[in-house]
C-alpha positions as CSV (number, residue, x, y, z in Angstrom):
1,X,0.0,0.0,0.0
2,X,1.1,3.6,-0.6
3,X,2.6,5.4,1.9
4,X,-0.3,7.4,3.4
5,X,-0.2,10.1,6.3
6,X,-3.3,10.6,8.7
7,X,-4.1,14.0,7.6
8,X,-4.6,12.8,3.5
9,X,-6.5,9.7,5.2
10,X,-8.7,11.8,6.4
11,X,-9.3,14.3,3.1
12,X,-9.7,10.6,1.5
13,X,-12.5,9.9,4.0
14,X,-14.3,13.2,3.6
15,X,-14.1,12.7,-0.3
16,X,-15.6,9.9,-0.1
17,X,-18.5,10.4,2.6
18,X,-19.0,13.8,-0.3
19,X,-18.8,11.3,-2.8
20,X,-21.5,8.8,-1.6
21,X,-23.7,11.8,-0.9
22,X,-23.4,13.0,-4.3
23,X,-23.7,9.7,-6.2
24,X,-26.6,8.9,-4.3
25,X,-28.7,11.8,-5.5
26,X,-27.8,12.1,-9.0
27,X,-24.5,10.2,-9.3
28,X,-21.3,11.5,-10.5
29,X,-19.3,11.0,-6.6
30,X,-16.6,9.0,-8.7
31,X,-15.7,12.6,-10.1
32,X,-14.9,13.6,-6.6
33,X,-13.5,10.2,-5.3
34,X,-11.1,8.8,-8.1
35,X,-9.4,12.5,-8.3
36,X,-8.7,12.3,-4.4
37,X,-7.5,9.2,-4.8
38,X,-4.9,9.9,-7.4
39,X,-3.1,12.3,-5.1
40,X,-2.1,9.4,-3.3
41,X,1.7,9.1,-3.7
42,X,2.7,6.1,-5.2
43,X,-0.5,4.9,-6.9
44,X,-1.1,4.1,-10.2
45,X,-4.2,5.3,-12.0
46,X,-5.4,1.3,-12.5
47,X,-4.9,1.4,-9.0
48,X,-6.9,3.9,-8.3
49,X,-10.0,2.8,-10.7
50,X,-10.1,-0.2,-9.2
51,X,-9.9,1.3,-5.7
52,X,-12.5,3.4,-6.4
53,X,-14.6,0.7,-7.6
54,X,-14.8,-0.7,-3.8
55,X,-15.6,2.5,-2.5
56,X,-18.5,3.1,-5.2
57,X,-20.0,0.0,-4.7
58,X,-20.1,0.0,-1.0
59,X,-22.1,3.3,-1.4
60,X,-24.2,2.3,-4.5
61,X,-25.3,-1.3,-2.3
62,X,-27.0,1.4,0.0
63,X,-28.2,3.7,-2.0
64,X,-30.2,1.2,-4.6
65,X,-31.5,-0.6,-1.2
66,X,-32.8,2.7,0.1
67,X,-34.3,3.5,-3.5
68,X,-35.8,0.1,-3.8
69,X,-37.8,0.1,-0.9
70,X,-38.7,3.7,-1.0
71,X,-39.3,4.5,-4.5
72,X,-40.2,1.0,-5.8
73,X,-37.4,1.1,-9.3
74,X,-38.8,-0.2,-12.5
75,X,-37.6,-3.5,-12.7
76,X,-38.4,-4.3,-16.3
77,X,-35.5,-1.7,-17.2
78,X,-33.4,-2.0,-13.9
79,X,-32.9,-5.8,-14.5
80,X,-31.8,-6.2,-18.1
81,X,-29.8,-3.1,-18.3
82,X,-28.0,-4.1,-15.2
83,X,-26.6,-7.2,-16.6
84,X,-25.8,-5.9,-19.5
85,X,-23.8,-3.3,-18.1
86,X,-22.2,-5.4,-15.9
87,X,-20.8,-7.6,-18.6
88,X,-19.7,-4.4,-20.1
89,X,-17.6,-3.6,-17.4
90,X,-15.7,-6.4,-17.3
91,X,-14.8,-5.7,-20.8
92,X,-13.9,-2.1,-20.0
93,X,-11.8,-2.9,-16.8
94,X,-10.3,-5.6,-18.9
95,X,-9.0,-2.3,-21.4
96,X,-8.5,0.2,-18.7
97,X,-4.7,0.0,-18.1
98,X,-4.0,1.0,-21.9
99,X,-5.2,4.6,-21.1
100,X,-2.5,6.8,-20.8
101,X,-2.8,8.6,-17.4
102,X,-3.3,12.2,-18.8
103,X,-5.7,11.3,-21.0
104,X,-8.6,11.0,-18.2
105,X,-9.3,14.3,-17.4
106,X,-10.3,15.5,-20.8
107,X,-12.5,12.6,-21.4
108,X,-14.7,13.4,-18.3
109,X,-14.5,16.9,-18.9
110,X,-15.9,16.9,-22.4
111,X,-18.7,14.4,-20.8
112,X,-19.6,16.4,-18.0
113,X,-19.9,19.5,-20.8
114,X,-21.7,17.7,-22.8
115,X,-24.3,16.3,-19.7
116,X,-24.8,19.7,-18.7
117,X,-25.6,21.6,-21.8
118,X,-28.3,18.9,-22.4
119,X,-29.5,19.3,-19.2
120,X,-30.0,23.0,-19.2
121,X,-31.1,23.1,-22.6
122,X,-34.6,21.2,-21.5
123,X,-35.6,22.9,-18.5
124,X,-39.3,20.9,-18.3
125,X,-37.3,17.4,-19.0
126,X,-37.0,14.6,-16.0
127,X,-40.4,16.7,-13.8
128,X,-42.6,13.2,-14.8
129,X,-42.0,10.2,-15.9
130,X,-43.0,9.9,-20.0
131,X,-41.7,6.4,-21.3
132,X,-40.6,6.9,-25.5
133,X,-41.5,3.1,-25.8
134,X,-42.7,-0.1,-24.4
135,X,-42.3,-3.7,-24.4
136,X,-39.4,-5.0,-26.4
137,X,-38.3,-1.7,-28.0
138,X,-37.8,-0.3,-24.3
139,X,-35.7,-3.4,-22.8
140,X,-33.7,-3.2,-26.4
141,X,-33.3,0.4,-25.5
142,X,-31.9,-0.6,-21.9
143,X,-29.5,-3.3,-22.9
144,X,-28.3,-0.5,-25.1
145,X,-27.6,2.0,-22.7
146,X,-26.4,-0.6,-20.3
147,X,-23.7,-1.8,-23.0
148,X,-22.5,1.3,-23.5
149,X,-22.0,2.7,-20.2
150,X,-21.0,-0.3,-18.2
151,X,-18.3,-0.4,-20.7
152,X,-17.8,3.1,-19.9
153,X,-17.8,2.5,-16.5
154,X,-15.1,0.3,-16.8
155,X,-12.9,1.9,-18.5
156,X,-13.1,5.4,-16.7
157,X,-15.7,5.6,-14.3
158,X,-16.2,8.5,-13.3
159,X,-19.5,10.2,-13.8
160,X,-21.4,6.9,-14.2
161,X,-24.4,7.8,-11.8
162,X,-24.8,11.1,-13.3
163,X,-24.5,9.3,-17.4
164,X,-27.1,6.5,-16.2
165,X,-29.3,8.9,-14.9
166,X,-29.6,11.2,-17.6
167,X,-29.7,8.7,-20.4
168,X,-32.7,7.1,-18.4
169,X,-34.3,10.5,-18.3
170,X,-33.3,11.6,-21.9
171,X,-33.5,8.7,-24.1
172,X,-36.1,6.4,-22.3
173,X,-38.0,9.0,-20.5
174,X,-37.9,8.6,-16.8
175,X,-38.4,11.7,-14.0
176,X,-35.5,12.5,-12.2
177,X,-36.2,10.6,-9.0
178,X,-37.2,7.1,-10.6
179,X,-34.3,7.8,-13.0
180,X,-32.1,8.1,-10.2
181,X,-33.3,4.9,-8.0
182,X,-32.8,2.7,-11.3
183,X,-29.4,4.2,-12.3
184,X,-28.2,2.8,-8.1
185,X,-29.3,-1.0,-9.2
186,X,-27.4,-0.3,-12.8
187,X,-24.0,1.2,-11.1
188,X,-23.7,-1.2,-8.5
189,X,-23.7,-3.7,-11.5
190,X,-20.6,-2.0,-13.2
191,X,-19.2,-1.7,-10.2
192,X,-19.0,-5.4,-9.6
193,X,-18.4,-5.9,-13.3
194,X,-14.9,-4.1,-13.1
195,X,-14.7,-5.5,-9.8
196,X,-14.6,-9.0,-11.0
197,X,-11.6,-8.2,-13.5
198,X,-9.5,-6.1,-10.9
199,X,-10.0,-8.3,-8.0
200,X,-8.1,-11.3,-9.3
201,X,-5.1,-8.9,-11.1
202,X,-4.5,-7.2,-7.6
203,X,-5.4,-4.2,-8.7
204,X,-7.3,-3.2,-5.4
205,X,-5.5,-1.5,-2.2
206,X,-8.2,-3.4,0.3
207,X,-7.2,-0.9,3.3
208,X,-7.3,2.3,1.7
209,X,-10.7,1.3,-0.4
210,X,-12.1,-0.2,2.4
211,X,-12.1,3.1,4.7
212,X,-13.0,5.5,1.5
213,X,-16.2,2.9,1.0
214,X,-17.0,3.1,4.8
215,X,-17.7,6.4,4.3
216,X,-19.0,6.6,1.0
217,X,-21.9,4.0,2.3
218,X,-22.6,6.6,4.9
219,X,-23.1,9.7,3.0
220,X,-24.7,7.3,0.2
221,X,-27.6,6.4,2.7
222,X,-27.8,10.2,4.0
223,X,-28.1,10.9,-0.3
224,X,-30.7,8.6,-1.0
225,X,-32.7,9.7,2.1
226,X,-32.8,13.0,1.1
227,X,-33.5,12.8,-2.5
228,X,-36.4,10.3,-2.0
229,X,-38.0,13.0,0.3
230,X,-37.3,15.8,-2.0
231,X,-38.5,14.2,-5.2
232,X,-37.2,14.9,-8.6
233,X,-37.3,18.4,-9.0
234,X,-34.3,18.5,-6.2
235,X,-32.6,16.0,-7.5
236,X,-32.6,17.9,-11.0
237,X,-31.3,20.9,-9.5
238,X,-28.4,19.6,-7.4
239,X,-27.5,17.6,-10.5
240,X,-27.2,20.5,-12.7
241,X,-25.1,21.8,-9.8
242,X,-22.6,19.1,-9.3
243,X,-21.9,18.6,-13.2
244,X,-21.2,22.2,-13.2
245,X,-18.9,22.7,-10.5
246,X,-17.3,19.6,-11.8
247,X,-16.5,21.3,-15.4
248,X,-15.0,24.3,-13.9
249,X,-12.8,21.7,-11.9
250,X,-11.8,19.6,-14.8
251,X,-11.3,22.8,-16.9
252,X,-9.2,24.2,-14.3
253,X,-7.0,21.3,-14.1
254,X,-6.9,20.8,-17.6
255,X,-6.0,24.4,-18.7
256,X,-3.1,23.6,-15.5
257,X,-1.7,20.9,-17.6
């Protein structure tokens, strides 16, 4: 394990207790909690992905239980997109360690622009729930969107919640809240997806993953909570929030070199 001091431990723990709040409402916490866990000295970024990974799916395991019972996810779309994703991951953490280290931050940046000009752009989107299709066309429409950001998911990571949540919304035409409680079941699939290819290659620093994802679970369960009392048009705003602050980050960074 990387040589750690108690004071970054600590910044680790509050990033991730943020993180788990975040993801919970409208995803996205891996865009808080992969970044803090580069700074580690000595870590490589597979190391960190797959590190992240535990974290995340500590906090998504209570988040989609809390959704589930609360909010009462739609299956029918939950179930097949899940599996799908989470045979994409596998693939994508199977590619991850080709991507050159620098090359991160502009992908998610140009994502989270992307996300959040779409968002803003359709002010009335995600207030009810509207599906675009039924029966087979829908579940074809999930395994799609499963596919594509499982594999994602994978690869990078971060941003998953907030990509599942508005694909959901935009393309299959969910409200924010439901969106939200069906994008928990979908990520804690990748998760485990790119869990099952890291776990056996060593990728995973148990200690440091392990405290990051004790407090991710907490501020995932405070999330959900909260969003499930404040219904979607809550959600919709901290979401735009969050993706925004989280391009003037990345931008930042970026311009930085």
């Amino acid at each position: 394990m990387p040589e750690i001091d108690l004071l970054a431990l600590a910044l680790l723990v509050l990033a991730g207790l943020t993180a788990g709040w975040v993801d919970a409402v409208v995803g996205g916490g891996g865009l808080i909690q992969l970044p803090a866990l580069l700074l580690v000295p000595g870590i490589t970024p597979v190391q960190a992905l797959a590190t992240n990974k535990v974290g995340s799916i500590m906090g998504t395991s209570v988040s989609a239980a809390t959704f589930y019972r609360r909010v009462g996810p739609d299956l029918r779309t939950a179930a097949p997109m899940a599996l799908a994703a989470l045979a994409s991951a596998v693939g994508g953490a199977a590619v991850a360690s080709r991507i050159p280290a620098e090359a991160f931050t502009p992908i998610i940046l140009l994502a989270c622009v992307a996300v959040a000009a779409w968002t803003l752009a359709r002010p009335k989107v995600g207030r009810t729930t509207d599906l675009r299709w039924e029966g087979n066309r829908h579940v074809g429409a999930a395994l799609g969107l499963g596919v594509v950001i499982g594999a994602y998911d994978g690869v990078l990571g971060p941003g998953t919640g907030s990509f599942l949540v508005i694909a959901l919304v935009g393309v299959l035409g969910y409200a924010f809240l439901p969106a939200s409680a069906i994008a928990k079941i979908v990520n804690f699939a990748t998760n485990a997806g790119a869990l099952i290819f890291f776990v056996p290659h060593g990728a995973v620093i148990w200690s440091l993953g392990l405290a990051v994802g004790t407090a991710n679970l907490l501020g995932a369960y405070l999330g959900a909570r909260m969003a499930v009392s404040r219904g979607s048009a809550f959600v919709r705003v901290v979401f735009i929030i969050v993706v925004s602050l989280l391009v003037v980050r990345l931008g930042w960074q970026t311009v930085q070199g």
